[in-house]
N, C-alpha and C positions, 0 to 999 in steps of 0.2 A: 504494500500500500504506500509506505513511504517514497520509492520508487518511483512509484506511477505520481504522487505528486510531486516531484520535483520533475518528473518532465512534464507539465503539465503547467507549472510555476516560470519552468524556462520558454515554453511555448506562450504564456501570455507575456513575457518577458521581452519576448521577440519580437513578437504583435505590436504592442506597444509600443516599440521602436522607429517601429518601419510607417506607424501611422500616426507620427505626431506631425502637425500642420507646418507646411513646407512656407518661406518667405513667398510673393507674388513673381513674379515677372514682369518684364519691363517692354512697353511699348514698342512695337519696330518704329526706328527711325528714318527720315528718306539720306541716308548713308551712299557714300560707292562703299563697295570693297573692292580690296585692288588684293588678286591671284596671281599666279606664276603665267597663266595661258589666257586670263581674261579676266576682264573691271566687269562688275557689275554696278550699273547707273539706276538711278531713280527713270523709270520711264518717261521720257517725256516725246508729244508729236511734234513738238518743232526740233526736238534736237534729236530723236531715229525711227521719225515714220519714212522716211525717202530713203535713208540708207537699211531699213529691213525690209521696204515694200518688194526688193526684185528676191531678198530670199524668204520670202512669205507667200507672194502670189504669182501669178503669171500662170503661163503653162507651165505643167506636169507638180501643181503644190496644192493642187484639190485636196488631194487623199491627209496632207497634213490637217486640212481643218475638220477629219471626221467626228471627232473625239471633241471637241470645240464647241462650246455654246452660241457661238458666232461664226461667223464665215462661211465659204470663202468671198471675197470681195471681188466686184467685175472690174471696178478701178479704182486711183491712187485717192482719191477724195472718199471713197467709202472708207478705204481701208485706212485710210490717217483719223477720220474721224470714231474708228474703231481706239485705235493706240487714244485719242483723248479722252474717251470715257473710260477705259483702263486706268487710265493716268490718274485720274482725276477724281479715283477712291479713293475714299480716307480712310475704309476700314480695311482696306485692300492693298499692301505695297508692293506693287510692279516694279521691276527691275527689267531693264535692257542685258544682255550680254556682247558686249565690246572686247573685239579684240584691241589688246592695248597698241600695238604695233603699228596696225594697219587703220583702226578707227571703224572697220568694217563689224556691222552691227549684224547678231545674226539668229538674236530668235529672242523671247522673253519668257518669265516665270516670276512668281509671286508670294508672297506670305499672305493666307486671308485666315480669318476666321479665330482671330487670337480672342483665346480667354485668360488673361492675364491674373486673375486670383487661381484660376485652376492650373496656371501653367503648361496652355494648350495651346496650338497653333499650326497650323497645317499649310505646306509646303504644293504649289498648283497651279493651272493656268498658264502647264511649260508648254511651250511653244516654239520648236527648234527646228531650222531650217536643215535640208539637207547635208549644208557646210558642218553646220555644229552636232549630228550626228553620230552617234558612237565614238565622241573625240577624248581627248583628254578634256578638253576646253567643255565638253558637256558637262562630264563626271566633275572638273573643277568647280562649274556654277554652282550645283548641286552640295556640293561639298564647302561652297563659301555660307551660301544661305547657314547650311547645319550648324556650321561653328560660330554663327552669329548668334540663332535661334539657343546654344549648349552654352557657350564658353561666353556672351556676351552681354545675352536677355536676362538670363537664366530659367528657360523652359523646363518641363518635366517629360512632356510629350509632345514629336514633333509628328506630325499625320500624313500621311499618302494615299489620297482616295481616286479611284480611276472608274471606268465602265468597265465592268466584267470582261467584255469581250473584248477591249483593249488590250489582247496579248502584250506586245511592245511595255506598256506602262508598267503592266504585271511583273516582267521578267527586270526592267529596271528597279524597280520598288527592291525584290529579291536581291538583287546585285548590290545595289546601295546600302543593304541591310538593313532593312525594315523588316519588320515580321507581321506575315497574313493574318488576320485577326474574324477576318469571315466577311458575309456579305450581305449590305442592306438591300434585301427583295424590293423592287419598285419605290426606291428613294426615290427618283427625280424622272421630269419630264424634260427629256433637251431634245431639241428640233423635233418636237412631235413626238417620238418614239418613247416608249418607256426606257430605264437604265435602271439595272442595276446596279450598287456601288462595293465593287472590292477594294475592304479596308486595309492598309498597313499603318503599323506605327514603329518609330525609333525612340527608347526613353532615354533618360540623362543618364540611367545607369550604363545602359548598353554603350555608348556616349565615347568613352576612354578608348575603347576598344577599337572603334569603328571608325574613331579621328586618325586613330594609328595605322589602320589600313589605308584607310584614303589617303595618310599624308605617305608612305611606303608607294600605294601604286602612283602617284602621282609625280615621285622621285624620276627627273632625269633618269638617273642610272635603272629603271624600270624598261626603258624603250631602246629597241638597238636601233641600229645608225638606217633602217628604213623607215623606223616611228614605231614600228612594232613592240603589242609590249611583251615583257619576258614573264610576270606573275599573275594572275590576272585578281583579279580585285577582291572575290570572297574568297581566293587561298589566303588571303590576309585576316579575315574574322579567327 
């Protein structure tokens, strides 16, 4: 008997521990970060609706805007006045991705839906051109946002929600190391069709771990002399 209560003593011990009430979290501000392969900007349309519009739209960038609660745009006045209601969320902070180099602007992604007492805040709204595809420069955006959201806000959970059938998101989510948490049956209605939404999340604990891999794959000495990389990114979790 004695036994049994002292694990049982250790057990609400532990409990206790792990559930005493965490500080808040802190507002996203309109910030650059500046990475090894790309600045991410505070979105704005006067300074990269014209330089994302040709890797956004035109021929063959339909299939980009599937997944999209907007688009695709027929021309440059639709689609700039797209980027200024983006812009022009306050609960919502858009960022551009810039290559710092070239100045060439080349898709965007977001911070929305922060609850700053619960330490919540979801990661969305990416939107990457062909160029910024499976780059370093992708996986760097991704990875600037996180260490703002861990090491800077101080969030508890950072969220990754896609459409179900958005293969592509899924498999990223995975990679970046988030963990699947399940699926909300007919969340949302976007362009007509029902969606369901498959959840991921990253916590702050997981956090240490997953900054270490990012910052590893993202090491120069990761890539040999054709760009190719040599570890790939969850042999690092």
């Amino acid at each position: 008997m004695r036994v049994n209560w002292l694990v049982g003593y250790e057990l609400m011990e532990s409990q206790s521990a792990t559930t005493s009430a965490p500080k808040a979290a802190r507002a996203v501000s309109r910030l650059t970060l500046n990475g090894h392969y790309v600045r991410l900007e505070p979105l704005s349309a006067e300074a990269h609706a014209e330089a994302l519009y040709p890797h956004l739209c035109g021929p063959g960038t339909d299939a980009l805007w599937r997944w999209m609660a907007a688009g695709p745009f027929a021309d440059f006045s639709a689609f700039k006045a797209y980027i200024a209601q983006m812009a022009s969320q306050t609960e919502t902070q858009f960022f551009a991705v810039v290559v710092p180099d070239t100045g060439d602007v080349l898709g965007h992604l977001s911070l929305m839906r922060a609850d700053v007492a619960n330490g919540v805040i979801e990661i969305g709204s990416i939107l990457f051109g062909a160029a910024l595809q499976r780059t370093r420069m992708a996986t760097e955006a991704v990875y600037l946002l996180a260490r703002m959201v861990f090491d800077d806000l101080g969030y508890r959970r950072l969220e990754w929600k896609c459409n179900t059938l958005n293969e592509p998101s899924r498999r990223a989510a995975l990679r970046f190391g988030f963990v699947f948490e399940g699926v909300f049956r007919q969340h949302m209605i976007v362009k007509g069709q029902n969606r369901d939404t498959a959840w991921f999340a990253l916590l702050d604990g997981d956090w240490p771990a997953r900054r270490a891999a990012f910052e590893a794959w993202l090491a120069p000495g990761n890539f040999d002399r054709h760009g190719g990389q040599i570890n790939k990114l969850q042999q690092e979790s």
